[in-house]
KERO-213154 format. One record per residue (C-alpha): x, y, z. Coordinates in Angstrom, 2 decimals, decimal comma. Layout:
REM KERO-213154
<pt x="X" y="Y" z="Z"/>
...
//
This chain:
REM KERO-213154
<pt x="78,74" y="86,55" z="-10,67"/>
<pt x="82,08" y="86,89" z="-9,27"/>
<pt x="83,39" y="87,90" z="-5,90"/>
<pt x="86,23" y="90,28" z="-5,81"/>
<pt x="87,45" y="90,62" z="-2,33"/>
<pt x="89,30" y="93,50" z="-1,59"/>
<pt x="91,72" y="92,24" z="0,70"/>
<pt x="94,06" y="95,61" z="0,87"/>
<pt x="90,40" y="97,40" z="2,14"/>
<pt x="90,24" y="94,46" z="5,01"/>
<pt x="93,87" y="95,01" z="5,84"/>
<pt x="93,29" y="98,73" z="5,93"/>
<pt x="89,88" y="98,26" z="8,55"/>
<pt x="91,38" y="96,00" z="10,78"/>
<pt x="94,29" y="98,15" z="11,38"/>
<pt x="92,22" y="100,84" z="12,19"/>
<pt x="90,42" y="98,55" z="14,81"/>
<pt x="87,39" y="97,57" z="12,84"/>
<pt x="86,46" y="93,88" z="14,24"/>
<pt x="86,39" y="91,35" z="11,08"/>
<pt x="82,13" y="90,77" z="11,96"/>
<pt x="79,46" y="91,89" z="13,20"/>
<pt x="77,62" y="95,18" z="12,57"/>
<pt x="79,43" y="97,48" z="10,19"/>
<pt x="82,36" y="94,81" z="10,24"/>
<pt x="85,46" y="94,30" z="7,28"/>
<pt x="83,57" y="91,33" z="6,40"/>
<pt x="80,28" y="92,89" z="6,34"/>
<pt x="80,24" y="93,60" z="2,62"/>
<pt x="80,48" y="90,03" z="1,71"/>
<pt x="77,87" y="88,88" z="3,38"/>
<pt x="75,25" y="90,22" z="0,43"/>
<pt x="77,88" y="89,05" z="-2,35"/>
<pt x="78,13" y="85,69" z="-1,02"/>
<pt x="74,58" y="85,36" z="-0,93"/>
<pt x="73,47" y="86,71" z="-3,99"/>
<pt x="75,80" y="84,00" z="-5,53"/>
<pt x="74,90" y="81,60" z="-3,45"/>
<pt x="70,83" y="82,19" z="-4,52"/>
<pt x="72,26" y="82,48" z="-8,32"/>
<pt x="73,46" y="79,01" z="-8,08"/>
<pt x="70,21" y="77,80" z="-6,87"/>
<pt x="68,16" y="79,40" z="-9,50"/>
<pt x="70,64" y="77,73" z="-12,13"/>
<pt x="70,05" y="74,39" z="-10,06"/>
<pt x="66,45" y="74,83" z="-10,44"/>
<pt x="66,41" y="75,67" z="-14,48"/>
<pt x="68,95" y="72,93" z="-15,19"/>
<pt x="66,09" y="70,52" z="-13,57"/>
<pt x="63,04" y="72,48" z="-14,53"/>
<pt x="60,89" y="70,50" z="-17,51"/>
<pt x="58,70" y="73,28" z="-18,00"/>
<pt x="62,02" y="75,19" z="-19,61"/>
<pt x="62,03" y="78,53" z="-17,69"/>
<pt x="64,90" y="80,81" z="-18,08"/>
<pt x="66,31" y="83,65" z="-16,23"/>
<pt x="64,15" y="87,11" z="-15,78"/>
<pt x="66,18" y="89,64" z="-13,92"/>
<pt x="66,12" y="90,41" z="-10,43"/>
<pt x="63,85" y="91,07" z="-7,62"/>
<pt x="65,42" y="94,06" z="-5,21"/>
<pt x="64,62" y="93,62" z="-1,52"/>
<pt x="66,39" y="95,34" z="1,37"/>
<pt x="67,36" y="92,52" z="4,50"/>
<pt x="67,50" y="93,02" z="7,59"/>
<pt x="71,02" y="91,40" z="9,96"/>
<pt x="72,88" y="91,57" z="12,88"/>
<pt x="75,28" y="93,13" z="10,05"/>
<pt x="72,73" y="96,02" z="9,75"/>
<pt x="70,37" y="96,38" z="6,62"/>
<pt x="71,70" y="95,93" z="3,18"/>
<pt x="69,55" y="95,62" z="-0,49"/>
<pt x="69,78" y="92,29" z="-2,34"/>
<pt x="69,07" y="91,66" z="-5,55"/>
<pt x="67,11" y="87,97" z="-5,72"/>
<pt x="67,27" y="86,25" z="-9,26"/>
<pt x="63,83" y="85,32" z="-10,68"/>
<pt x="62,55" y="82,95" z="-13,54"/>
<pt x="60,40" y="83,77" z="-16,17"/>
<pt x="57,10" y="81,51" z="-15,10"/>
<pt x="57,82" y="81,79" z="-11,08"/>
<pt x="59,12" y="77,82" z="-10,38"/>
<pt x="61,66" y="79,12" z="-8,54"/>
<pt x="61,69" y="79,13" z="-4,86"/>
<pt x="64,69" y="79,95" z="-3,59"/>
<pt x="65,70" y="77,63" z="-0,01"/>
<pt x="68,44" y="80,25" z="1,48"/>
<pt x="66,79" y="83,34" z="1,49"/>
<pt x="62,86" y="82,91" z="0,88"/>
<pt x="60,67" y="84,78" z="-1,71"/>
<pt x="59,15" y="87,04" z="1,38"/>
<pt x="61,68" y="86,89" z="3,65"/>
<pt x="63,19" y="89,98" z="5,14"/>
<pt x="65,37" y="89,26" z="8,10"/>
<pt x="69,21" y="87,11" z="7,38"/>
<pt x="69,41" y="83,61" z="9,65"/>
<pt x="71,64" y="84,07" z="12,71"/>
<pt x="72,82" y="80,92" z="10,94"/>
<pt x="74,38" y="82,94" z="7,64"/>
<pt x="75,58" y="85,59" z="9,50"/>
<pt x="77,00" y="84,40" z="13,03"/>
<pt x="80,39" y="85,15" z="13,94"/>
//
């Protein structure tokens, strides 16, 4: 997964007077691309260690909750359900203050 920032976009927010965080903020959109590729690299973590040999097996969808407002992630899975990710957990529905704290 890459991130493409679109710094031109930021530019354009903050000269209208859009603050860079908080709810509805220019940064706000990264927040769920830097995480999905954050939990990606876990997952990869996890099969590059995992003896049983899992593998990749699409995404779970799951809308989080932030002081960023609500957004839908999509949570990489593994075939036989090893994987548990440690940033954002299997049932977890509400983003750290940690992740997402100006």
């Amino acid at each position: 997964m890459e991130i493409k920032i679109d710094t031109e976009m930021i530019i354009e927010q903050i000269r209208e007077g859009k603050s860079l965080g908080g709810k509805d903020g220019a940064f706000a959109p990264l927040i769920k691309q830097i995480t999905e590729l954050a939990l990606q690299a876990e997952l990869e973590t996890h099969l590059s260690q995992d003896l049983q040999r899992s593998r990749k097996n699409g995404k779970t969808k799951k809308t989080m909750k932030s002081e960023i407002g609500a957004f839908e992630l999509e949570a990489p899975r593994d075939r036989n359900g090893s994987y548990e990710p440690q940033i954002i957990k299997k049932n977890q529905t509400h983003m750290s203050d940690q992740i997402v704290d100006d």
